[in-house]
N, C-alpha and C positions, 0 to 999 in steps of 0.2 A: 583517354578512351575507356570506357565500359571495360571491364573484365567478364572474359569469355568463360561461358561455364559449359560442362560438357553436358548432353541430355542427360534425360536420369535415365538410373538403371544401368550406366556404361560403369565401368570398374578399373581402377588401378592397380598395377601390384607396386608398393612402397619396399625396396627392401630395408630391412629395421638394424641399423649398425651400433652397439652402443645405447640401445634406449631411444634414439633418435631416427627417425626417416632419413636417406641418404639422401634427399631433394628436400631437405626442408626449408633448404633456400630458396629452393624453387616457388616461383607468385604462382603458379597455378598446380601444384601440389598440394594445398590444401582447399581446392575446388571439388576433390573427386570425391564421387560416393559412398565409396567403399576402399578401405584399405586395409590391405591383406597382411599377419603379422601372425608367422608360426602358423600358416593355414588358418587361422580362426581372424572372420570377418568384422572390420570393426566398423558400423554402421553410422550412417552419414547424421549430420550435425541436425540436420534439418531446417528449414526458411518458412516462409508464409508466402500463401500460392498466392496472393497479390496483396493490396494494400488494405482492402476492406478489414482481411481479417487481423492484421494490425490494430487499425483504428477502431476495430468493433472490442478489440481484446483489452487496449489502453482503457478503452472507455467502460468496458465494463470492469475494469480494475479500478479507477480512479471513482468511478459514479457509484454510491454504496448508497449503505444504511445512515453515514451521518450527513449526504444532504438531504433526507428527509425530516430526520431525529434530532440532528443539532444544528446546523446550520438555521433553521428560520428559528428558533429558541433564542440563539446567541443574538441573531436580529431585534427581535423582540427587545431584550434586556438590556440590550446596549444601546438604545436610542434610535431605534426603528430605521428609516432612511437614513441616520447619521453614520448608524455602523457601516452602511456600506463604503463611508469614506476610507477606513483604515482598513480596512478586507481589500478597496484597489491598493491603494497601497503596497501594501504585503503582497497581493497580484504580482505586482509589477516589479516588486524589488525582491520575494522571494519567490513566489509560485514559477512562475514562467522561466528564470533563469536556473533554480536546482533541477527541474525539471525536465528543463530542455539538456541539460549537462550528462543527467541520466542517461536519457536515452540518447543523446548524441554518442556519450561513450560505448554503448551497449553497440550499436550499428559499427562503430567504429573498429571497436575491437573483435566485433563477433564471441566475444565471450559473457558468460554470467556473471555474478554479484561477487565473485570474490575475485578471479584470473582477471578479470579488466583492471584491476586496482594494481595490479600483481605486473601487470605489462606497462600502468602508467608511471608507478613507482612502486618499486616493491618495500620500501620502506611503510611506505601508506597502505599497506597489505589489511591489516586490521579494519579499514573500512568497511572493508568485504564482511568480515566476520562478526563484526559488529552490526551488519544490517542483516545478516543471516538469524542472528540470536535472536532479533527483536521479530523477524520472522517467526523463529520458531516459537515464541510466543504465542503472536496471534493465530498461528496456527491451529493451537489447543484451544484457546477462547474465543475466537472470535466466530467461530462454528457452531459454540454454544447457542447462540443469537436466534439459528436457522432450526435449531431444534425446538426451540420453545416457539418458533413461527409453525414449526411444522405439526406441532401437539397442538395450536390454536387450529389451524386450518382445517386438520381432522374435528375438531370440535363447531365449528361453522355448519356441517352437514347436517342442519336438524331446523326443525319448522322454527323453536324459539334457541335462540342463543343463551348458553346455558350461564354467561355471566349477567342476563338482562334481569333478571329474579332472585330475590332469595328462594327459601325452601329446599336447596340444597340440601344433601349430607353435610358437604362442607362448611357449609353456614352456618354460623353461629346466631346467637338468638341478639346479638347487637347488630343482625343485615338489617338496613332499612335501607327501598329504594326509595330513595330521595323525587323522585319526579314524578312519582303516583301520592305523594303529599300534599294537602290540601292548609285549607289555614282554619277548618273548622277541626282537624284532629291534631296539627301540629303541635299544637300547646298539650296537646295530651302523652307526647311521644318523650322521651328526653333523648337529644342529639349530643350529649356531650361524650358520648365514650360511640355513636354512633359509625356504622362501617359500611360502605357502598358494595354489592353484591359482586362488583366487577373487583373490584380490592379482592374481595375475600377472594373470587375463584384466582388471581393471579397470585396470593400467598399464601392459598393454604389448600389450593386443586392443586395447581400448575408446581410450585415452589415447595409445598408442605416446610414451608420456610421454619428454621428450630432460633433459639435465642442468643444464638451466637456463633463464631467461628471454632469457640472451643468442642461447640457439639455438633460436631460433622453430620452424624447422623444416619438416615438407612439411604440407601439408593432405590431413585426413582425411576423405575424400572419400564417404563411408560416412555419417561423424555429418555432414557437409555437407548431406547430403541428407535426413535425417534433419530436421535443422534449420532446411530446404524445408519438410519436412511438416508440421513445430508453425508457421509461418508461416501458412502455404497457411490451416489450421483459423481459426487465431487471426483471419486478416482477414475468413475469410467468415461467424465468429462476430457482427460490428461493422461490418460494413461499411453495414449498413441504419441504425445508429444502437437506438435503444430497440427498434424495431420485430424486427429480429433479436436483441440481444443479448437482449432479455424473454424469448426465447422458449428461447432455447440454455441460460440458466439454472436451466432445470429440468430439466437433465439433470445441465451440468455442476458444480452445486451441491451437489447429492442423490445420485448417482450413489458421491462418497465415503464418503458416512457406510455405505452400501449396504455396501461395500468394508472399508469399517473392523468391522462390524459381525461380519461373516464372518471377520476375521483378528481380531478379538478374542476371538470365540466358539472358533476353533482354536486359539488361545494359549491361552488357559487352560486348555484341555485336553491341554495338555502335561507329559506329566514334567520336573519342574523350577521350573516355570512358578510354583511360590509364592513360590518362593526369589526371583525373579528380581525380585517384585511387593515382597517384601518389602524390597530394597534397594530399590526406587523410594520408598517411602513410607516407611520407619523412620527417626523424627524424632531429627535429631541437632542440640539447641538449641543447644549449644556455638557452632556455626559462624554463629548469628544475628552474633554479635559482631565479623564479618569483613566490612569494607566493599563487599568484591566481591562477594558476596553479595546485597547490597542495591542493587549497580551493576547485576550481572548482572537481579535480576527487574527493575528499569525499564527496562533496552534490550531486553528481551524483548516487556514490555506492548506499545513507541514499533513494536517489531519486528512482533510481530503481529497487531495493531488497524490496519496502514497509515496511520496517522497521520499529518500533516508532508508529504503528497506528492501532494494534490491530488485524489485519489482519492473521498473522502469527498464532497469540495464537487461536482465533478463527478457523481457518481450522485443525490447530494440537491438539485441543481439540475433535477432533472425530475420530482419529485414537486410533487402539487397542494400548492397553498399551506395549503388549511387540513390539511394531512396530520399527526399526530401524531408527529414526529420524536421525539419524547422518549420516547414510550414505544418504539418501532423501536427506540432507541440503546441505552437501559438491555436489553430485548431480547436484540440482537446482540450487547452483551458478555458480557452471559452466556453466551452459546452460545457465543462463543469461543472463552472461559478454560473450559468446561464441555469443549470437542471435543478443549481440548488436554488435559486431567487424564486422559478418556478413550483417548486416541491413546497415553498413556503405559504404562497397563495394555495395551494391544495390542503395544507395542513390548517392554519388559520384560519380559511373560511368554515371548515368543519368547527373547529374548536369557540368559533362566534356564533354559531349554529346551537352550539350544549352550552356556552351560556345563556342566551336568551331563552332556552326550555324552561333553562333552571333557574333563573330571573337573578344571577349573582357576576360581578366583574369578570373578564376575561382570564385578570391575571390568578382565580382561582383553579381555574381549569387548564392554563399552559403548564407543561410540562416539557421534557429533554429528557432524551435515551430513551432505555426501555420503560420509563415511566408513560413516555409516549406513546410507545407502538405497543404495549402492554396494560394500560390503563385508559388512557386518556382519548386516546382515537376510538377503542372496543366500547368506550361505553358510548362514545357521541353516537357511532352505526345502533347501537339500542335504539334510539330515537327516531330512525328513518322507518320509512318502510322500506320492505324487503332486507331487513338486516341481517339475515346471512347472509346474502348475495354479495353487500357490501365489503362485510366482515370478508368474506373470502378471497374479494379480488384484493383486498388491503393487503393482507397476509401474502395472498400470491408471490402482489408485487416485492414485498420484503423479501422473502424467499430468494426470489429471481437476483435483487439485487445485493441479496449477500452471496448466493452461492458463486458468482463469476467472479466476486472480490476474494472469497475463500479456495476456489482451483486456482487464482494466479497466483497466488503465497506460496501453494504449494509447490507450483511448476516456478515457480523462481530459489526454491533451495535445491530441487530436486537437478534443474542448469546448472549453480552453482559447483554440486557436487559432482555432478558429470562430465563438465568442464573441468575441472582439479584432475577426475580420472578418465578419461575417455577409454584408454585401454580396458579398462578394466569395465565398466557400468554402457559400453556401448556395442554388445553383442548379446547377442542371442534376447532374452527378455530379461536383461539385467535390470534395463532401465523400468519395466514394468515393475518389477519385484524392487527396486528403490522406492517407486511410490506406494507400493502395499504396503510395503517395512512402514514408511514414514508415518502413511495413515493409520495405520494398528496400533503404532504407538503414541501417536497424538490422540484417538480414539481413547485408550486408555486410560491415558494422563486428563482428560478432558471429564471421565466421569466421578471426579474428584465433584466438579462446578452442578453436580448433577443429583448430588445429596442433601440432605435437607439442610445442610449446613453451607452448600455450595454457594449460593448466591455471596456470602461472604468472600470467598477464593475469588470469584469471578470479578467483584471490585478490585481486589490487589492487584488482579491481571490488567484490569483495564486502565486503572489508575496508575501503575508503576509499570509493569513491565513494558508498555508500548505507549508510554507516557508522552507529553511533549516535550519533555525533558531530554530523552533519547533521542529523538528525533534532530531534536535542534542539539544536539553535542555532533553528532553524524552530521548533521550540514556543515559546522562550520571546516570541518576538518574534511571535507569531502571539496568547498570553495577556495581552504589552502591549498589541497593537495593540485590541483588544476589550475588555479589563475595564478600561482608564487612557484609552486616546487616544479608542476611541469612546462608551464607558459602558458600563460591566460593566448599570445599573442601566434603559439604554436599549435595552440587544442584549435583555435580561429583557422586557420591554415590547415588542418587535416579536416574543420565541416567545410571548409570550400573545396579543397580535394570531391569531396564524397556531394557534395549540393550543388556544387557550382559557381558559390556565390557568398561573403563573409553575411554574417548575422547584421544586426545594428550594432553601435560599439556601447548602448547599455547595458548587455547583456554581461561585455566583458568587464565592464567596471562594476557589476553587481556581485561579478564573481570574485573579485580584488578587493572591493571596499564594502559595496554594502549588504551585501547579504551574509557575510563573514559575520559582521558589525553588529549589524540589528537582530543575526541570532545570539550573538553573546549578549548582546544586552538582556533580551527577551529571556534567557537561562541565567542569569545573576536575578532579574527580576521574581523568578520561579522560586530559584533559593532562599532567597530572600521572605517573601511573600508566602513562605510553604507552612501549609497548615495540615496535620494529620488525618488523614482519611476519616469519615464519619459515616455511616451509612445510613442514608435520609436523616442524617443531619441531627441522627440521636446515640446511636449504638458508636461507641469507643472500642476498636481495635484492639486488644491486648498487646504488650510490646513485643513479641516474639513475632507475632502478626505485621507490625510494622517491620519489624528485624526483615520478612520477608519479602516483605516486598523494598525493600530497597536492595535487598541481595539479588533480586530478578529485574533492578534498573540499573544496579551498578554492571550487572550478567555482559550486556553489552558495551555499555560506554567503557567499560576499562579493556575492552578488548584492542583498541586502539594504543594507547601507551602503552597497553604491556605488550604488543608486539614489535613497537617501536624499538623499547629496550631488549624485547629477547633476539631482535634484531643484528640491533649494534653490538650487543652481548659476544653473540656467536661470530661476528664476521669478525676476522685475523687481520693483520697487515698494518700498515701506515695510518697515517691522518687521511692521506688519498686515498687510500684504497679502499678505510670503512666508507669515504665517501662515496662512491659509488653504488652504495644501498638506496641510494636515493635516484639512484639514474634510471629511468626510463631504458624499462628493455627494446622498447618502439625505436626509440631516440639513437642508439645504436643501433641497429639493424637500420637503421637511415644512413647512419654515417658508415655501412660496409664495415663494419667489424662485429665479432661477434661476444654477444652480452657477456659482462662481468660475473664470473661465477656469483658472487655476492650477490647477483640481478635477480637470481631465482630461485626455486626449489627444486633441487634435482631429484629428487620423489615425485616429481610430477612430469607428465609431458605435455601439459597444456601449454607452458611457455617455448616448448620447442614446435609446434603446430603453427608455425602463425601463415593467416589467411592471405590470401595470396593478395590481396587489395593494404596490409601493412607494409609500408617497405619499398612497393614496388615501383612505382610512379616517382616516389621522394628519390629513390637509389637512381634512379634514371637519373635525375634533375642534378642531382649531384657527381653522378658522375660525368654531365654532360658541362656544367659548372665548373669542375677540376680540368675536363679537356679544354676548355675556353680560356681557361687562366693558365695551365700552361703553354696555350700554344699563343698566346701574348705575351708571358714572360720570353718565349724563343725568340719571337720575333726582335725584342725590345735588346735582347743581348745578341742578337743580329746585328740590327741598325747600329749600336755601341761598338759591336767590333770594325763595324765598316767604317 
């Protein structure tokens, strides 16, 4: 049966013995909404007032900036229709099973990104804080993105677009725009030190880009504030918890597809625009046989499904327990890999469009990342009419779709850490002032990337700290820790508790063999294959530079082993007893005993919280399983005596 929740607004009094609730055995002790501790209220966990704003939340977390920016690029370069073969693939053997693991555990345990790892083994605790680091990362850069959307947008509001022309201040005297060139004064021009006017306004308006990382530089005090404003939104997005982010998600969900729809319906009705489609999709098999290939579609899927970062468990830790995750996951992946194959035809028919203007191959004018959404699309909309119009819903939609990928990062550390403290961060406007804190200071740390040296910083970030290197260390240790250490065949057994029904049994052997498998391979291949950052593929790093950025990818990934060892470090006793650091605090509380000190952190009380849907149904079953067996053994020593 359903677990019964009381309406809202109704209150409990917990008395507090010990640090602990005296009903914390109690299954519906942890339904109520309020619980009272020394008079001061400690305020309910919170859910999602039905499924939309779930799936509008997943998907605007998972649908970002790189299915427009990289996802049809990587298309492109790996053999058009052929990459899609190794992108299902990696679908099917990593996207859909780490994904659906997330968020099964999320729903399961009712807890954030670190306390679910912590409930399913506290050994594998590290998980947690491992996908938090690489959070806090992108937190600080990947906001960046929305700033320099947001300093373009404001610059859209004008009759001509200010990168369509030279003449600029900014311009230097080697601007030539190239498409008001004829072939009676070409020969009179010299192109070889030549610079396109959109170039110039994106590195020397936008960027005032200096010569290196050694020269940081001034602050640009323009995207500074700019970088205010994606702030300012993003907090007052999450600042309420479910109760505002539910509500904002149906804007900023929906709002891109709006955007995409409009720029894809104008693409294709471009001159050019078949040619453009036609290099997106003309399957060339040959290049299956190239390992990068097959590297590139899995750091794509790890890329964006958000996987590995805490994201997932955090939003499916506020749906109701019996809530159908399985069908949502399979769902959302489709739509994901569905938004990106789409977003490709939108980009490509444009960029088939600006080569035919400019009478040169396609492959001069494709681009990835911000060379795209910064060079390469801004100068195609010069070409149209109405190009600011263009220009602005372009931007828009970037906007739209990084800001909902940027407030779930946030509200998935901000769960994390409120779930570690509830006492403490779940009264009065604690939880508000955690997300001010966080913001102010990723705010800060972020206008580093915002100097004239920053664009250099902001490579390290993207390249190392939230690499696919991280990623894929965090899955495969995320597929032991669930289908070996806790039971691939018992996590199966608590999603039919909660769905009704087991999954397919692929899933579970993706989570045993091959997903474990094909990220380690795909991370030895990384290693192996690692070549030093370059920035467009000219400017060399200094090694202190490199020093850095792998100090901000080791950040994470050692967060795992070293918690392993400071683990087993600390716990006392026997051979049995350390072992126990690996028991499932769930797993007990099933079997009616209560968890092994080793099992947790007694600085916390999120592991003595547990929700009244852990535990409760299993403890039935088992103890109605012990009645059954010994009232068979009576009988049988019955029948024996007589």
């Amino acid at each position: 049966p359903e677990p019964q929740h009381p309406p809202a607004g109704t209150e409990k009094t917990i008395p507090i013995i010990n640090g602990k609730p005296e009903d914390a055995l109690d299954p519906e002790a942890s339904s109520t909404n309020l619980v009272h501790s020394n008079d001061k209220k400690v305020h309910e966990r919170g859910h999602w007032n039905n499924k939309v704003e779930f799936v509008l939340s997943v998907a605007g977390e998972i649908i970002g900036l790189g299915n427009v920016w990289r996802f049809p690029y990587l298309c492109y370069k790996n053999g058009g229709g052929a990459f899609l073969i190794p992108y299902v693939v990696f679908f099917i053997c990593c996207g859909i099973p780490v994904f659906f693991l997330e968020t099964a555990l999320g729903q399961f345990t009712s807890e954030g990104g670190i306390t679910c790892w912590r409930k399913v083994c506290p050994l594998f605790e590290g998980i947690g804080y491992a996908t938090q680091v690489i959070e806090a990362h992108l937190n600080v850069y990947y906001i960046i993105i929305l700033a320099w959307a947001i300093f373009y947008l404001f610059n859209c509001f004008t009759t001509e677009l200010p990168w369509a022309s030279c003449g600029h201040e900014w311009n230097t005297e080697n601007c030539v725009e190239f498409q008001k060139l004829n072939m009676s004064n070409c020969s009179q021009v010299s192109l070889q030190n030549a610079t396109s006017p959109v170039m110039e306004f994106w590195e020397r308006r936008v960027l005032a880009i200096s010569d290196g990382i050694e020269h940081i530089g001034n602050l640009r005090w323009e995207l500074a504030l700019c970088l205010l404003a994606a702030w300012t939104i993003c907090y007052f997005c999450i600042w309420k918890g479910t109760k505002s982010t539910g509500k904002v998600v149906y804007v900023t969900a929906t709002f891109p597809y709006i955007m995409l729809m409009i720029l894809l319906i104008r693409g294709v009705t471009l001159p050019g625009a078949s040619e453009g489609i036609k290099f997106y999709l003309y399957p060339d098999i040959s290049r299956l046989s190239d390992p990068q290939v097959w590297v590139d579609a899995g750091t794509q899927i790890f890329f964006s499904y958000a996987i590995c970062l805490g994201c997932l468990t955090a939003l499916g830790s506020y749906n109701n327990y019996n809530n159908n995750c399985y069908r949502d996951c399979i769902m959302l992946c489709c739509l994901n890999s569905g938004t990106s194959f789409v977003a490709g035809f939108a980009i490509f028919s444009v960029l088939g469009f600006m080569a035919y203007e400019q009478g040169v191959p396609i492959a001069e004018v494709a681009e990835s990342g911000p060379g795209l959404a910064f060079i390469a699309y801004p100068k195609a909309v010069t070409m149209m009419p109405l190009s600011p119009l263009w220009a602005a819903l372009f931007f828009m939609m970037l906007i739209f779709l990084g800001l909902d990928s940027q407030f779930v990062c946030v509200e998935s550390i901000v769960t994390a850490v409120v779930d570690m403290y509830p006492k403490v961060f779940r009264r009065g406007y604690r939880r508000e002032l955690l997300i001010l804190g966080l913001s102010i200071v990723s705010y800060f740390l972020g206008l580093i990337m915002l100097t004239e040296g920053g664009m250099y910083v902001f490579q390290l970030f993207d390249s190392y700290a939230a690499s696919g290197m991280c990623l894929l260390f965090v899955a495969i240790f995320e597929c032991v820790c669930i289908g070996w250490v806790y039971g691939d065949n018992r996590f199966y057994e608590n999603i039919e508790d909660m769905i009704g029904y087991k999954p397919v049994s692929l899933i579970k052997w993706c989570w045993m063999v091959l997903t474990p498998g094909i990220c380690a391979g795909i991370f030895i291949f990384f290693l192996v294959k690692y070549k030093p950052l370059k920035y467009n593929n000219v400017y060399i790093y200094p090694d202190w530079g490199y020093g850095i950025g792998w100090m901000m990818a080791l950040s994470s990934m050692v967060c795992i082993p070293l918690w392993i060892c400071i683990k087993l470090w600390k716990t006392e006793g026997t051979f049995m007893e350390v072992r126990d650091t690996c028991r499932s605090v769930m797993l007990e509380k099933e079997l009616g005993r209560e968890p092994s000190p080793a099992s947790f952190n007694h600085n916390s009380t999120a592991t003595s919280l547990f929700p009244g849907h852990l535990g409760f149904q299993h403890s039935r079953k088992f103890l109605f399983c012990s009645y059954c067996k010994a009232s068979i053994q009576l009988i049988k020593h019955s029948l024996e005596t007589t």
